[in-house]
C-alpha positions as CSV (number, residue, x, y, z in Angstrom):
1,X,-11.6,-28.6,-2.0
2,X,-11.5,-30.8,-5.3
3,X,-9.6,-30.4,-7.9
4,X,-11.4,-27.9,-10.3
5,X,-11.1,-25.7,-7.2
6,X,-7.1,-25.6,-6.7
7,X,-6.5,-26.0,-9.9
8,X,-8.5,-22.7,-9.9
9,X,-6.8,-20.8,-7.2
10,X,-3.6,-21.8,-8.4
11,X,-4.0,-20.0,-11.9
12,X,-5.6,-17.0,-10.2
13,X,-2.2,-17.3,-8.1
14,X,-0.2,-16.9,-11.6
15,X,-1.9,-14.6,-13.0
16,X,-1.6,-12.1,-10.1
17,X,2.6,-13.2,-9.8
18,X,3.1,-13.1,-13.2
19,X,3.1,-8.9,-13.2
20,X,4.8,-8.8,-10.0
21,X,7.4,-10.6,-11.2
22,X,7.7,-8.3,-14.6
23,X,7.6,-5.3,-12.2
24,X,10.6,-7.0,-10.4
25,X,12.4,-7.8,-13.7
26,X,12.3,-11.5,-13.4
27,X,10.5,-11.6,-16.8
28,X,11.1,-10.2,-20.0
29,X,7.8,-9.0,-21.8
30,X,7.5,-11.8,-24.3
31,X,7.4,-14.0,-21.2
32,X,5.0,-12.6,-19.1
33,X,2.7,-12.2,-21.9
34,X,2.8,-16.1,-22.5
35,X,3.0,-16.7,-18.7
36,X,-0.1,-14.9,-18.3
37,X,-2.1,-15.6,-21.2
38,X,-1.4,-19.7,-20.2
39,X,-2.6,-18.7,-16.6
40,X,-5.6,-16.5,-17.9
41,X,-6.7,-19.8,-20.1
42,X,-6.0,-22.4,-17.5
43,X,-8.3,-20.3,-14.4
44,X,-10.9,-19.5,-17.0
45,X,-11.3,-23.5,-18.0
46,X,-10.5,-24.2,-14.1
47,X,-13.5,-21.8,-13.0
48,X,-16.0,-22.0,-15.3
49,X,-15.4,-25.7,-15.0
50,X,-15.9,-25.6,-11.3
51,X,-18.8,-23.1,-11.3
52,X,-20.9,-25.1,-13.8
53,X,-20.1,-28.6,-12.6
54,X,-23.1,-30.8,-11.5
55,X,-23.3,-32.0,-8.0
């Protein structure tokens, strides 16, 4: 895997823990909206990156 990929996975990772961890109470709601929302951004660069990239 190169880097585009894991970097990929990774955010997908955080964006499915960040509402597990509001459900817990580990975040407050004006966190996991900014915890998600930089997540979202960094696996939609991270994929579309890796999708598109020439090899």
């Amino acid at each position: 895997m190169n880097l585009l990929a894991v970097a990929s996975v990774l955010s997908l990772a955080g964006c499915l823990a960040a509402p597990v961890a509001y459900f817990l109470g580990l975040l407050e709601v004006s966190t996991y909206k900014q915890v998600l929302l930089v997540f979202s951004l960094a696996w939609f660069v991270a994929a579309t990156t890796w999708a598109f990239r020439k090899s």
